[in-house]
N, C-alpha and C positions, 0 to 999 in steps of 0.2 A: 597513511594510505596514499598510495602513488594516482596522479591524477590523470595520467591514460589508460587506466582501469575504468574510471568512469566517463564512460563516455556515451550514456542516455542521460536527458534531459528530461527530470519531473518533476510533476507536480504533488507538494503536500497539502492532502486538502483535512477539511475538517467539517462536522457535523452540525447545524444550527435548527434549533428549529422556530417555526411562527405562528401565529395563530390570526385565518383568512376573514375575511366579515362576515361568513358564516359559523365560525366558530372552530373549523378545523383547523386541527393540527398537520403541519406539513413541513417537511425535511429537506433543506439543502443543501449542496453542498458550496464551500467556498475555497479558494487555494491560501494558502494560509505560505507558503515558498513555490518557492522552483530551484530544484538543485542539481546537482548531476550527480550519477546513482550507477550504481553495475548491478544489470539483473539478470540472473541465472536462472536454468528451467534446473528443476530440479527433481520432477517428478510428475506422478500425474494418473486420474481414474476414468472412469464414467461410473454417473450416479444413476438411480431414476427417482428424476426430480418431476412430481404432479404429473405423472405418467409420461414424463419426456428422457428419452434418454441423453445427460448431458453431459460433456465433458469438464475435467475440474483438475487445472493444471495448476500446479503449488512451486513457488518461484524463492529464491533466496535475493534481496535487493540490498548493497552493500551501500552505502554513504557515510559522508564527515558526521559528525556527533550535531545533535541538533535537539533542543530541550522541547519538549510538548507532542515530539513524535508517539502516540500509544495505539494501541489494539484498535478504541473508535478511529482512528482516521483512517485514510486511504490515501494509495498512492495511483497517479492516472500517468501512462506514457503514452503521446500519441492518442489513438482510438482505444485502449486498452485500458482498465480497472482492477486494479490490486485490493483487495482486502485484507488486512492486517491482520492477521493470527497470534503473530507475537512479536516481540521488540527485544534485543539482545545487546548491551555492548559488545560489538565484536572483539575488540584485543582488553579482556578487562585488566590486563597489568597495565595498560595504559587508557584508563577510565578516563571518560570523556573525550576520546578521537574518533573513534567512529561506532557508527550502529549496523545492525544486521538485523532488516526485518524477512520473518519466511512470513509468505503471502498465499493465499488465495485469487486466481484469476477464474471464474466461470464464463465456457467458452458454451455457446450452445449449436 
């Protein structure tokens, strides 16, 4: 993968969760890397989410191969939240050089 292709900086976070001194369970996130990524729009709807009409833009993000990337995490650029849909080796005749995840971004 040639490296002025990637030329956004993110972050790979991941999901934890804890449990507060009331007994609640509560979710956070933590970054787990920062790499540099190529993210393409690739699509895109409007839902009605809870009677709101929202946008839901579905992105392809290209990176170097990187183990622990799956579906739970997410990717964050900037002010912007990717959800993870799915995880792909992108060139599988050369397994293990890079991934391609398609994403979910809800813009409201």
């Amino acid at each position: 993968m040639r490296a002025g292709r990637l030329r956004h900086r993110v972050q790979i976070q991941s999901v934890g969760s804890t449990v507060d001194d009331y007994g609640d369970l509560s979710n956070s996130w933590s970054t787990d890397a920062s790499v540099w990524a190529s993210i393409t729009p690739v699509g895109g709807t409007e839902q009605d989410i809870a009677g709101e009409l929202t946008g839901v833009a579905t992105h392809s993000i290209k990176m170097r191969y990187r183990t622990g990337v799956t579906a739970q995490s997410r990717i964050v650029f900037d002010s912007r939240t990717f959800e993870i849909e799915s995880v792909k080796d992108w060139n599988e005749y050369k397994a293990g050089k890079s991934l391609e995840l398609f994403c979910k971004e809800v813009t409201t």
